[in-house]
C-alpha positions in Angstrom: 0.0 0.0 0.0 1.0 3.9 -0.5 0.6 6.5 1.8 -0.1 9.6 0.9 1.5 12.3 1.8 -0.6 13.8 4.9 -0.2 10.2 6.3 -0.3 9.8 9.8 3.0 9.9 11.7 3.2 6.6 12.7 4.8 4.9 16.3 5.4 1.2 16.9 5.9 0.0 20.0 8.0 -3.0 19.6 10.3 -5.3 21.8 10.3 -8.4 23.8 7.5 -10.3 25.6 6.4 -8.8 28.8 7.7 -5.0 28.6 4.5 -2.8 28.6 4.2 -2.7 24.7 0.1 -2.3 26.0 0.4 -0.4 28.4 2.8 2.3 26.6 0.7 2.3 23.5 -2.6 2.8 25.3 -0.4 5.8 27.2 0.6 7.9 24.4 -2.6 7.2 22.1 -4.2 8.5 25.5 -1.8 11.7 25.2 -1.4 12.4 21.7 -5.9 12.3 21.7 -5.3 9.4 19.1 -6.3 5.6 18.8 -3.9 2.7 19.5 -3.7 -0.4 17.0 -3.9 -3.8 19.5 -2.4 -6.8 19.1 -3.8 -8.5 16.5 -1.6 -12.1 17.6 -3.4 -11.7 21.5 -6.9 -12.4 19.9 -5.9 -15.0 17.5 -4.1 -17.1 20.3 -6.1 -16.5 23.1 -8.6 -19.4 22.1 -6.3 -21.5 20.2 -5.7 -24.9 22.2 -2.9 -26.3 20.2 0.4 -24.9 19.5 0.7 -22.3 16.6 2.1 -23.1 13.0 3.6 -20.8 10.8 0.2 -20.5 9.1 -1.6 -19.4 12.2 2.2 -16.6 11.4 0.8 -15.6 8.4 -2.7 -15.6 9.4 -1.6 -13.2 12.5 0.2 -10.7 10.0 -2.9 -10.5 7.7 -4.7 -10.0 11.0 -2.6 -7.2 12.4 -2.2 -5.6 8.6 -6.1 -5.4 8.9 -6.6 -3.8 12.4 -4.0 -1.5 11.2 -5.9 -0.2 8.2 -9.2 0.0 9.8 -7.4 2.5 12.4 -5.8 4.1 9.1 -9.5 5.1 7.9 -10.1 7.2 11.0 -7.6 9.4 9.1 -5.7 10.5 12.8 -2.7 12.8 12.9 -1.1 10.3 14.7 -1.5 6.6 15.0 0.4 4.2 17.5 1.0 0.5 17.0 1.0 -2.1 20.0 3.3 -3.7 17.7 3.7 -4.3 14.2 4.3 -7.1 11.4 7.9 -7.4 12.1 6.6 -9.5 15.4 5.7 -11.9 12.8 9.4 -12.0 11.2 11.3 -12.1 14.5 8.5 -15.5 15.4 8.7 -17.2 12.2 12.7 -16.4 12.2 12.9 -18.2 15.8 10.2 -20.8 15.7 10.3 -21.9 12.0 13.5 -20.5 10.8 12.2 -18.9 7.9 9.5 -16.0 7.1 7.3 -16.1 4.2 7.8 -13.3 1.1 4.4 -11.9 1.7 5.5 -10.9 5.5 9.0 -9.6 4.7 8.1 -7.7 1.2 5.1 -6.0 3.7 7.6 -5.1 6.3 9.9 -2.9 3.3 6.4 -1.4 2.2 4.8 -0.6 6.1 7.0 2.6 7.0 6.9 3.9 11.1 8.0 7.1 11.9 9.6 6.0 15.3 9.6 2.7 16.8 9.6 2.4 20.7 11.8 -0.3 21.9 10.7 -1.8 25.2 13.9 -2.8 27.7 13.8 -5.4 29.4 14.2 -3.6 32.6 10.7 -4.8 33.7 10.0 -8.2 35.9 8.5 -10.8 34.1 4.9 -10.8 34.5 3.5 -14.1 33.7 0.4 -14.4 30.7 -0.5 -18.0 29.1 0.4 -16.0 25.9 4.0 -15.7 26.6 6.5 -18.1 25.8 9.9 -17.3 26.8 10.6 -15.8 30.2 14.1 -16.1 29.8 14.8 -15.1 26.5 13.9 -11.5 27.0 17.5 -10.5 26.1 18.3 -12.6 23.0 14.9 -10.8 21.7 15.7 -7.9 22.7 18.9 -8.3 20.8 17.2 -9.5 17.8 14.9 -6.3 18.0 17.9 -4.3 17.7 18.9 -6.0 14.6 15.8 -6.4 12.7 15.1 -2.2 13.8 18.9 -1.4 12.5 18.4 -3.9 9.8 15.7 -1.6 8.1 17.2 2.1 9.2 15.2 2.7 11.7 14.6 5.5 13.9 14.4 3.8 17.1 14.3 4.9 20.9 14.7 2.1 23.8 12.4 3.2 26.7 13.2 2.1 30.3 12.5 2.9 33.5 9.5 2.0 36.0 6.1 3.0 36.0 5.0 6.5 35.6 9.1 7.0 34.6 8.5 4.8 31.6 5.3 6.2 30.5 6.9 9.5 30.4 10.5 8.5 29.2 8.0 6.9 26.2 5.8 10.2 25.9 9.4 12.6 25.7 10.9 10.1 23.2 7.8 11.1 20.7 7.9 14.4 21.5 11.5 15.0 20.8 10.7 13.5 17.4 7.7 15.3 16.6 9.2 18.4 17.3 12.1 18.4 15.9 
């Protein structure tokens, strides 16, 4: 898909499992009077009693492609992501060593504006959607790769509670003024 021009400037917030991607998304859309694109992945698996294949992958990507769209019709200045498509990548990549065309050719043609990296700097808080509780830094290493990988213009947020909220909030700020 093309943008137009007066597309929206667009923030993902990214990283590894169990790092406030929600809770920071929800924060700034809440801030910036804008919307924030869930999760596609957390509706698809929440009712799905076997383990996922890399078609339940693709079927996720075309899921959170969708959401993303129908926020894209509200036509809002800004729009934040609770993650994006390159979730997929970095799944396929570990679980089935290889990521279909469709996904990757998407990820070239789905430009962000600024991409929120979670640290890891939060304790793990256990959800029977998460997988890996102790792979939080070889994620967030592969994060850093896959974000460098494509030039992007990434921030890592840390901190604790109201801190991260607003270490998130000044990161966006800084960007979009300047």
């Amino acid at each position: 898909m093309q943008y137009p021009e007066s597309r929206p400037f667009k923030i993902a917030v990214v990283g590894p499992e169990s790092t406030g991607k929600s809770t920071m998304a929800n924060y700034l859309a809440a801030q910036l009077d804008s919307f924030a694109v869930p999760e596609y992945a957390r509706y698809y698996c929440q009712h799905l009693n076997r383990e996922y294949s890399l078609q339940d992958e693709v079927n996720m990507f075309y899921g959170q492609v969708a959401l993303e769209e129908a926020f894209l019709i509200r036509n809002p200045q800004v729009l934040v992501c609770d993650t994006t498509i390159l979730t997929v990548k970095i799944w396929c990549d570990h679980l089935f060593q290889h990521t279909p065309a469709e996904v990757t050719d998407e990820i070239q043609r789905r430009p962000y504006d600024l991409y929120l990296l979670m640290d890891i700097d939060l304790p793990w808080e256990d959800d029977p959607l998460r997988d890996f509780p102790n792979e939080r830094a070889h994620f967030m290493n592969i994060w850093k790769q896959e974000l460098n990988s494509l030039h992007a213009r990434y921030e890592i947020i840390s901190g604790t509670g109201e801190q991260r909220l607003e270490n998130g909030l000044q990161a966006v700020q800084k960007i979009m003024q300047g």
